[in-house]
N, C-alpha and C positions, 0 to 999 in steps of 0.2 A: 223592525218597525212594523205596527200594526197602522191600516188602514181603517177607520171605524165610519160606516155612513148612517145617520141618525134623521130621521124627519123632524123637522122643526115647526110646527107651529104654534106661536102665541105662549103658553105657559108648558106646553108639552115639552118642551125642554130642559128636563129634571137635567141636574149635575150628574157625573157620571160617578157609581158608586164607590171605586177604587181609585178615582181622580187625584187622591194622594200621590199615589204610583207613576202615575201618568207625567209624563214633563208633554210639553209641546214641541213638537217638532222644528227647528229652525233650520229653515233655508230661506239664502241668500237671494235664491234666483226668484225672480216676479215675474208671473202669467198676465198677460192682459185679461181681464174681465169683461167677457161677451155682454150687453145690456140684457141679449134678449134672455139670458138662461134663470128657469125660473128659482128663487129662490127657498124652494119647498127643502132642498136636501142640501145639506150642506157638508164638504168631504173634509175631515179632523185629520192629519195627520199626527200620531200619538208615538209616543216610545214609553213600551211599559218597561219599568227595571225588572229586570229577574230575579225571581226567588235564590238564586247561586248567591247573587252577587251576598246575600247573609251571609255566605258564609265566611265572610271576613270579618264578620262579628263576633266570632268565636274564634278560642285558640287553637289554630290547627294541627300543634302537636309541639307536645313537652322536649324538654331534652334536661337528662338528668345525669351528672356525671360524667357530659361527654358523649353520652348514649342518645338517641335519638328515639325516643318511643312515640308511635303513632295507632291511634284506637280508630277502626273503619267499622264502617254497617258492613255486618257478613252477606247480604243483597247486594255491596254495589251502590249504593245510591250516595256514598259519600266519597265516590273514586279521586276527587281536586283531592285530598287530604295527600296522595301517594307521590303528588307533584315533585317534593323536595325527596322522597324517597326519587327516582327516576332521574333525578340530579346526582344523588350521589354515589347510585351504582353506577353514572356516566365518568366519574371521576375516580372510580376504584373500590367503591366503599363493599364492605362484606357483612351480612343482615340477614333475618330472619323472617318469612315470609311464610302465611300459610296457604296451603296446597289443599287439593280436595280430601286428602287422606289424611297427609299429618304436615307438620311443621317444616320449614326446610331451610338450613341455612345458603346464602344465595351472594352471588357475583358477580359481575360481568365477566364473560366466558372471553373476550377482547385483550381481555386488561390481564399481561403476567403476573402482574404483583398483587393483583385482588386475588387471582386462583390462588398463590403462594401464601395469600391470607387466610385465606377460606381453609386450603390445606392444613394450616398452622393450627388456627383456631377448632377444627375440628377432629385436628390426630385422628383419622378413621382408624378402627380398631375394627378385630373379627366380632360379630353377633354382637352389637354393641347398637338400642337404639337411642334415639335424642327426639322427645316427644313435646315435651312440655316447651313453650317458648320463654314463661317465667324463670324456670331453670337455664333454660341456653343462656338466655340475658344474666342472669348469677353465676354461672358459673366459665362464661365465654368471653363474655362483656369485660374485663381487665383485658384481655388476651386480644382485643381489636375489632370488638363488632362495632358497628356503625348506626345500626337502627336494628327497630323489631317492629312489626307490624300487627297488630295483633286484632284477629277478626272477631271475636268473640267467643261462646260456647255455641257450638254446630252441632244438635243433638241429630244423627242420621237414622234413618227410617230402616228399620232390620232388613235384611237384602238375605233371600235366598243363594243357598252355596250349595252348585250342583257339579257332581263329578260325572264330566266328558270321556275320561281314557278308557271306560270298559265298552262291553258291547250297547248297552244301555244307560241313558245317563241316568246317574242315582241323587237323589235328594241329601244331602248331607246335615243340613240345616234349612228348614222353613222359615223361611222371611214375611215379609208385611205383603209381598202378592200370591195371587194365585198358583194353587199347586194345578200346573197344566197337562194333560192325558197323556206326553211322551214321556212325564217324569215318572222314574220308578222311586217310591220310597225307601231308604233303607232296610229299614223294618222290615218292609212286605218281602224284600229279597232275601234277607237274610233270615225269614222265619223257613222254622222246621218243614213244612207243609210243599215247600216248593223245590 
């Protein structure tokens, strides 16, 4: 509930410009009205609807074959979409969900018959990865998945990769930050000269 206080005099009291939005507030209860209070300001109580509440106006996600597919902003801003996901990892379901790095199929860790799904659906095998979520869903999705989640394309910023285990840590790879005065380059260690 927004409270909104407006001065009113004579024609200064334009309509307000989102008034669409706005319902009026309804309460039951009545204040007595003091005579003497003057009537320069007067208190609106409003209820604006929320921009959320759209998104019931859209579909919030397909289901195809039994499969449950769901498309989120890789930011986070459209987190309600994940609601019926959160329902049905409650209930045992086994799905795919992305991680900061890669793809992962997922369960509730509660539930023995999700894990025994998850195990099922995913035969871990040695040196074996599963990256693509398209693929999981083709090739997993008969076998018991429940849903896929799918954030988008997440192009990451190049990340420097420095090896720790010698006496000095060495540059392996230059990333998108600063090469800082402890780092030794590879290069410069491994030339002839040192």
């Amino acid at each position: 509930m927004a409270v909104l206080l407006r001065p009113l005099a004579g024609d200064a009291a334009a309509p307000l410009s989102f008034q669409r939005s706005l319902n009026k507030y309804s309460c039951r209860t009545s204040f007595p009205s003091p005579s003497n209070i003057s009537r320069r300001f007067i208190t609106f109580a409003v209820v604006k609807r929320s921009p959320k509440r759209l998104k019931y106006s859209s579909p919030r996600f397909t289901k195809e074959d039994g499969l449950l597919y769901v498309e989120v902003d890789p930011w986070g801003a459209d987190t309600w979409k994940l609601d019926p996901i959160v329902e049905l990892l409650k209930q045992g379901a086994v799905g795919v969900i992305p991680t900061d790095t890669v793809y992962a199929i997922a369960c509730d860790l509660r539930n023995n018959s999700a894990i025994e799904r998850l195990r099922s659906v995913k035969s871990p095998k040695e040196n074996e990865w599963i990256l693509d979520p398209v693929v999981i869903a083709d090739v997993y999705g008969p076998e018991g998945l429940d849903f896929v989640v799918a954030a988008g394309t997440r192009v990451a910023d190049p990340s420097t990769v420095v090896d720790m285990t010698g006496s000095l840590p060495r540059i392996i790879r230059q990333g998108k930050g600063p090469k800082q005065p402890w780092m030794v380059v590879e290069d410069e260690e491994d030339s002839p000269g040192k």
